[in-house]
C-alpha positions in Angstrom: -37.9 -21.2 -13.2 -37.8 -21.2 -9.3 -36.2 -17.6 -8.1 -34.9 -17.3 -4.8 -31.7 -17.2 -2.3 -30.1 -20.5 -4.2 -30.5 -18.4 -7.8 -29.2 -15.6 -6.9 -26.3 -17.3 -5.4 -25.8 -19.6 -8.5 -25.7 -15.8 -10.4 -23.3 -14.4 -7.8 -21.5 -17.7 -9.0 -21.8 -16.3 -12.6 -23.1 -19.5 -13.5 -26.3 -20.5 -16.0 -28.8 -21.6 -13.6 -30.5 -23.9 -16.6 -26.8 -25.8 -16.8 -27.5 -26.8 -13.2 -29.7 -29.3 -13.3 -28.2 -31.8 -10.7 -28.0 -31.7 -7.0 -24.4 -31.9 -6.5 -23.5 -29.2 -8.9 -26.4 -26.9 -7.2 -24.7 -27.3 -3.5 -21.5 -26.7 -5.1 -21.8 -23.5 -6.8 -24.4 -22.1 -4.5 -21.2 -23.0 -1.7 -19.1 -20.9 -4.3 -21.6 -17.9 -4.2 -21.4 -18.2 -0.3 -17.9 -18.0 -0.6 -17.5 -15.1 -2.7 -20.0 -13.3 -0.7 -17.9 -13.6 2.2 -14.9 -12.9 -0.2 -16.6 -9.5 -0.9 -17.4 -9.0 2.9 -13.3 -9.5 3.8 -12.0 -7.9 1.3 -13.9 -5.1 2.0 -12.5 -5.1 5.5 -9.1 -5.7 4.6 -9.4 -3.0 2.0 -10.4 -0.5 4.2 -8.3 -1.7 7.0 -5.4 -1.0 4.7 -5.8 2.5 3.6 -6.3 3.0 7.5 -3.3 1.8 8.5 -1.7 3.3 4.9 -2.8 6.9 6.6 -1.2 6.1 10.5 -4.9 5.0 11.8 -6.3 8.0 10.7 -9.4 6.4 10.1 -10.0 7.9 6.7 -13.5 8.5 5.2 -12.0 7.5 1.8 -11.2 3.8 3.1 -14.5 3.0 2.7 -14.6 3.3 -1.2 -11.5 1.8 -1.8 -12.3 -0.9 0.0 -15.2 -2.2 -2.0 -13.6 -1.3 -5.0 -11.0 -3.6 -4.1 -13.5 -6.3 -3.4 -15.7 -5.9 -6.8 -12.2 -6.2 -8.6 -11.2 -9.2 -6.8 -14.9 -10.5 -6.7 -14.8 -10.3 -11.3 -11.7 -12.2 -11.6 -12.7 -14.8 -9.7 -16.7 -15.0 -11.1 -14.4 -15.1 -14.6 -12.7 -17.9 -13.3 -15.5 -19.8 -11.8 -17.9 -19.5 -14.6 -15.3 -20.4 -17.3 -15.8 -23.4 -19.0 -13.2 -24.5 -21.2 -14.6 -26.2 -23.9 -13.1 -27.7 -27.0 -13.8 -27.0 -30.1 -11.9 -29.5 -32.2 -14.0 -32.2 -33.6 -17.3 -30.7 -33.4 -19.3 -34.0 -34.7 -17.8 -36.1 -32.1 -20.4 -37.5 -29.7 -17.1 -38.8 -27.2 -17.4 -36.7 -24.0 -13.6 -36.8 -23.9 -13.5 -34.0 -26.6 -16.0 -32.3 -24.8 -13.7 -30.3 -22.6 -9.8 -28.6 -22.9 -7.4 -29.2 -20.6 -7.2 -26.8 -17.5 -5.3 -23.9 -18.0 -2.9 -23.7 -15.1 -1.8 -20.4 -15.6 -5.5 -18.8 -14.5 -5.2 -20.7 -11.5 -1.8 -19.7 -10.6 -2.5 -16.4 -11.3 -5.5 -16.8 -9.1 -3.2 -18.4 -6.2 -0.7 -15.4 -6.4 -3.4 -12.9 -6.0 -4.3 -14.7 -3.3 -0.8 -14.3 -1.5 -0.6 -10.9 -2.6 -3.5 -10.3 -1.3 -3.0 -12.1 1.8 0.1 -9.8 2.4 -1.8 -6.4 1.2 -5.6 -7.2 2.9 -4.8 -9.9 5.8 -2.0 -8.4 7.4 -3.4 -4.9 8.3 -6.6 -7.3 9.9 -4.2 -8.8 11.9 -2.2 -5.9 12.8 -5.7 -4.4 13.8 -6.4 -7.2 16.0 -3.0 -7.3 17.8 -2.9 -3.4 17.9 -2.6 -3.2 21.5 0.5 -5.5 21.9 2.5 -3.7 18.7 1.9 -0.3 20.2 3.6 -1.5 23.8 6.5 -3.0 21.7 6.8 0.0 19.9 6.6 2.2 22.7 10.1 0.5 24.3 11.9 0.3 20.4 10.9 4.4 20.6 12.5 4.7 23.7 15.2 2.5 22.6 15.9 4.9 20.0 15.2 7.8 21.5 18.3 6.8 24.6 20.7 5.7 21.5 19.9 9.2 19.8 20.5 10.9 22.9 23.6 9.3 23.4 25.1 10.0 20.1 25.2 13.4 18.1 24.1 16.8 18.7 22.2 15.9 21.6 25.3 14.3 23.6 27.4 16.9 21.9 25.4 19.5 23.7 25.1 17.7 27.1 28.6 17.5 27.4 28.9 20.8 26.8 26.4 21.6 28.7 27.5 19.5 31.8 31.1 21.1 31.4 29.2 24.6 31.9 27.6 23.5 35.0 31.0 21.5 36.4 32.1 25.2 36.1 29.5 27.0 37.9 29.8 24.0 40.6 33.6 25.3 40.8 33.2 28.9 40.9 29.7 27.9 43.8 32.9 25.7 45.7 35.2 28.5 45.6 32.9 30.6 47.3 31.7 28.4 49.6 34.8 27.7 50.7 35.6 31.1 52.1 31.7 31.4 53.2 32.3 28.3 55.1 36.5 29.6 56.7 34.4 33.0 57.7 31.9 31.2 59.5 33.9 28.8 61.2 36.1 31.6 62.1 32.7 33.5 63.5 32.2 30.3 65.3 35.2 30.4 67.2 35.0 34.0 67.8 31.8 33.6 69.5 33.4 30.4 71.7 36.2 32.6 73.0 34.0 35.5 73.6 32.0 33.1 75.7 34.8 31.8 77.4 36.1 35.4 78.4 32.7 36.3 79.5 32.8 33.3 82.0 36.2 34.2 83.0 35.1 37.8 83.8 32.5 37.0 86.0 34.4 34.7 87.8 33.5 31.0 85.9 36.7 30.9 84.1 40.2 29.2 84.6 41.7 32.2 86.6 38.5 32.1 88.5 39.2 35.6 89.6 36.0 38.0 88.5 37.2 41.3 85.8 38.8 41.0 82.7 42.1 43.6 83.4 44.3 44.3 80.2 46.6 41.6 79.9 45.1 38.9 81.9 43.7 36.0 80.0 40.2 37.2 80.1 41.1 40.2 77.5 43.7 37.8 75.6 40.3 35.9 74.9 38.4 39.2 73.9 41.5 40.0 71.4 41.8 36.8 69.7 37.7 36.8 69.5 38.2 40.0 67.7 40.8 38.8 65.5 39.1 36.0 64.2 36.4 38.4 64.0 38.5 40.6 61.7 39.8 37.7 59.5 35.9 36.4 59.0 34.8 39.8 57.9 38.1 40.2 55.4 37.5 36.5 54.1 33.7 37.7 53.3 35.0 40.7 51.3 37.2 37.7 49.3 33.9 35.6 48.8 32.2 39.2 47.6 34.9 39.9 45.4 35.5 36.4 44.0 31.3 36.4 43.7 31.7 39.9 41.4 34.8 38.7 39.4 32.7 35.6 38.6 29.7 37.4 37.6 30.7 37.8 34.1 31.7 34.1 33.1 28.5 33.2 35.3 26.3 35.3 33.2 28.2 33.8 29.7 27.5 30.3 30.9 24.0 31.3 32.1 23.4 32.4 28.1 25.3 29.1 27.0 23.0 27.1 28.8 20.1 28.7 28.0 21.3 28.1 24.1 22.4 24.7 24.7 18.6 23.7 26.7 17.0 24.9 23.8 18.9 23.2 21.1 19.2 20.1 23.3 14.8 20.8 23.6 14.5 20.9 19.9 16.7 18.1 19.0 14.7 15.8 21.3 11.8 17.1 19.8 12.9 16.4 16.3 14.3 12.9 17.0 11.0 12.3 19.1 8.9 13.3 16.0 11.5 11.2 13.6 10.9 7.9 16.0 7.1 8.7 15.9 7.2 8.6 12.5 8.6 5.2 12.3 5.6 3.3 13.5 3.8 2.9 10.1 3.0 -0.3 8.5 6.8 -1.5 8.1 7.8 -1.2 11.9 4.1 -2.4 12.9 4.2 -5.3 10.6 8.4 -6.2 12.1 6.7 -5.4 15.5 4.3 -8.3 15.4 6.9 -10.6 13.3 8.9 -9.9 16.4 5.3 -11.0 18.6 5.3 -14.2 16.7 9.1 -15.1 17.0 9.2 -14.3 20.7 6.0 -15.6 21.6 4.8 -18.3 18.6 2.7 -20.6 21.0 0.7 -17.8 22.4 0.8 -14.9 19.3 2.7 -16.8 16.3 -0.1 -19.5 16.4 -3.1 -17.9 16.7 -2.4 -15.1 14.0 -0.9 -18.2 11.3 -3.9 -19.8 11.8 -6.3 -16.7 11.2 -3.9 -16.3 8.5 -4.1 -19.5 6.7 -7.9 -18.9 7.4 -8.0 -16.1 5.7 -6.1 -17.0 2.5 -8.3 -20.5 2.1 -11.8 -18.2 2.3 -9.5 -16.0 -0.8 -9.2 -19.5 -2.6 -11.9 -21.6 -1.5 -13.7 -20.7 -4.5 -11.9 -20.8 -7.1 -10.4 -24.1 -5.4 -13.7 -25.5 -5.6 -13.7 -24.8 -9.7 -10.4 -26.5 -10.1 -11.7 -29.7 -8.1 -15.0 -30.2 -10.2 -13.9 -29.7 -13.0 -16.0 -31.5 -15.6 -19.0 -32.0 -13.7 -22.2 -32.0 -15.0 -22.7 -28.2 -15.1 -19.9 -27.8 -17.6 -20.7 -30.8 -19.6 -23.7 -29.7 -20.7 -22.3 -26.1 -21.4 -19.6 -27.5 -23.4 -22.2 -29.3 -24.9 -24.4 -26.7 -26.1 -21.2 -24.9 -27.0 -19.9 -27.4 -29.2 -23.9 -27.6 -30.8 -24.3 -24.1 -31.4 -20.5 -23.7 -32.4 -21.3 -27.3 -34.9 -24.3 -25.3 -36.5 -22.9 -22.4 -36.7 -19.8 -23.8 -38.9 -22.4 -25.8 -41.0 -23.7 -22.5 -42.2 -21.4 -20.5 -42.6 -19.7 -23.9 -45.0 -23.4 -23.4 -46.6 -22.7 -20.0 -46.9 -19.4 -20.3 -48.5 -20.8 -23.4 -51.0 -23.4 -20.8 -51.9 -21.4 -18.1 -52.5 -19.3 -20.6 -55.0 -22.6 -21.4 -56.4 -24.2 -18.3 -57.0 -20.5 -17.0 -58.3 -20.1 -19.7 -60.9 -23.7 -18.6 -62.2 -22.9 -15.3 -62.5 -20.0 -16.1 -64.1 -21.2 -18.3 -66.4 -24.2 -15.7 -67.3 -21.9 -13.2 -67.9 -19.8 -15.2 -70.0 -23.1 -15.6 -72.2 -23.8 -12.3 -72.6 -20.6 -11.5 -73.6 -20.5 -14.5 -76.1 -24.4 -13.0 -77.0 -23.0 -9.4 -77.5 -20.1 -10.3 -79.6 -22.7 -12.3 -82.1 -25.1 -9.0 -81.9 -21.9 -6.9 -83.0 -21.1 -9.2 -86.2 -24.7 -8.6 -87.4 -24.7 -4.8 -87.0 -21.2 -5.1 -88.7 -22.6 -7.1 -91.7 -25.6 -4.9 -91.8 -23.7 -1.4 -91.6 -21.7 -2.9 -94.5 -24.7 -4.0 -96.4 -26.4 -1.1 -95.9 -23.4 1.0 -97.3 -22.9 -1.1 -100.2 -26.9 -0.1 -101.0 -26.3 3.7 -100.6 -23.1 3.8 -102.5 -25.3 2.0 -105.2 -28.3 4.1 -104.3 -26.7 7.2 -104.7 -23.3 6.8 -107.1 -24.6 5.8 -110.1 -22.4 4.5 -113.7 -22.9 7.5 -116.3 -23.1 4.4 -118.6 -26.1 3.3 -117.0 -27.8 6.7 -117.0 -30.0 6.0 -119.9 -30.7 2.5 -119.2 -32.9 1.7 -116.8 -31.9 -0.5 -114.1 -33.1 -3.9 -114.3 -36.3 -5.0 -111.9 -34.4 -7.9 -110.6 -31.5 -5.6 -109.4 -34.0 -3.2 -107.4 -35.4 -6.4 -105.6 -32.2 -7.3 -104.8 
């Protein structure tokens, strides 16, 4: 027998390579044994792919034994399937090839097909999650930050910025209240320092008197007074800043504790709701992220991965599709042929088998029943002779005392 690539894919086929003896059926199930090499090779990936994206892309080592253990489990049902041949064993001494096969049975096949789909959903959609990874992960980046602004908005976190806003409205009053009276103080400085100017221009002559001196009374020393005055009222409106400043100290020192409280919890709130939205980017939100790709953008996304899709699931069924197409081709009309021959001789023995047993059982029988019969003659005779023989000994031995002196005859002894 010829050993090579093309019989080791008709045994990958789990098919008898001596039942392929056409062309036809040789392409076809050497195509199968392609396909479920590729099968192996896919679901291997999409096993793997899925404990990876099962663990948030954590790249496990562990993906890469569940991943062909997924694909040797998927790989035996559908070898099972392919090299099932359902042959029909009614009429065994029929020569009609119409009774050399059953009908399909459906339900292998759409058990087959619903793998497929669950499989398709399990296997193929972490491959194409994979290969859209880049575009998922900038969706998901604005539906974080989407969450993160409504989060902020509502609960603890607003609760705590309002609070915290009302806090600094304060300070921004207490800061206006003093600048207030920083800002009166220096104006009044300012106008202090213009009248003393003024007076010093009228003293040396520059002024509106233009007449040189500043003599008590004249306008030159009303200008110095009033300088001084506004001097005075500066200096008493900084003492009212300085004390309004130490009566504020306290509450500025409370609301400088309530906001250090409040920036923490407001810190670790974010940071909990940060680490809740991270958390939501497993394979649910991924695999409505890229439902949302394909809705949005279909010609450019939504076609491209439905078509890798559909590819996909046909390489899951092309094989067993294949099986269900040729069905009752030459392959599995001589198996169900040399089925139905050894299943013919092996009913004619064991019916030779059973008429034998019959045969040798009625011989028993019957031998038995003549050694009973045989036995039950062999009794009578020792019966007979045990009576006979007690008869004699009675006569031997009990003898008639009026026979003691006559002697017994001769012909009675012979007896």
């Amino acid at each position: 027998m010829r050993k090579g690539l093309g019989h080791l894919l008709l045994r990958v086929a789990n098919v008898n390579p001596q039942s392929v003896t056409t062309h036809s059926d040789r392409v076809l199930y050497r195509s199968i044994g392609v396909f479920i090499l590729l099968y192996f090779l896919y679901a291997t990936v999409g096993g793997a792919a899925f404990i990876d994206a099962s663990s948030g892309y954590a790249h496990p080592w562990y993906q890469w034994v569940v991943g062909p253990l997924v694909a040797i489990g998927v790989v035996a049902y559908d070898r099972a399937v392919v090299g099932r041949v359902t042959i029909n064993y009614e009429q065994l001494d029929s020569a009609d090839p119409r009774h050399l096969l059953r009908p399909p049975t459906l339900g292998l096949y759409l058990g087959r097909l619903s793998l497929a789909l669950l499989f398709a959903v399990v296997i193929t959609e972490p491959l194409m999650l994979a290969r859209y990874r880049g575009e998922i992960d900038a969706h998901l980046a604005a539906v974080h930050s989407a969450q993160l602004a409504r989060l902020d908005a509502g609960g603890a976190v607003a609760g705590h910025t309002t609070r915290l806003a009302e806090l600094r409205r304060e300070n921004a009053a207490d800061d206006a209240a003093i600048r207030r009276l920083n800002d009166r103080a220096a104006g009044k400085r300012g106008d202090a320092r213009l009248l003393y100017r003024q007076a010093l221009a009228d003293s040396a002559g520059h002024g509106v008197t233009h007449s040189p001196g500043c003599p008590r009374g004249g306008y030159c020393h009303d200008l110095v007074r009033r300088s001084r005055a506004l001097d005075d009222q500066a200096a008493k409106l900084d003492r009212q800043a300085a004390e309004l400043q130490r009566d504020q100290r306290a509450g500025r020192i409370a609301r400088a504790g309530e906001q250090t409280r409040l920036v923490e919890m407001i810190t670790a709130e974010r940071a909990a709701n940060a680490e809740v939205v991270r958390g939501d980017s497993g394979f649910g939100a991924r695999t409505a992220a890229m439902w949302h790709l394909v809705k949005t953008d279909f010609w450019g996304v939504g076609v491209f991965y439905l078509g890798i899709a559909l590819l996909l699931v046909a390489l899951d069924c092309a094989a067993v599709g294949l099986k269900l197409v040729s069905r009752g081709n030459a392959y599995e009309r001589a198996e169900a042929r040399a089925g139905r021959l050894r299943e013919h001789e092996a009913s004619l023995m064991h019916e030779r088998e059973i008429h034998d047993a019959r045969t040798y059982g009625e011989a028993t029988a019957k031998v038995i029943a003549d050694g009973i019969e045989a036995a039950s003659h062999d009794g009578q005779l020792a019966r007979v002779a045990t009576d006979r023989a007690r008869h004699v000994l009675h006569d031997a031995v009990v003898v008639d005392p009026a026979t003691i002196e006559r002697p017994i005859p001769r012909h009675r002894i012979n007896v």
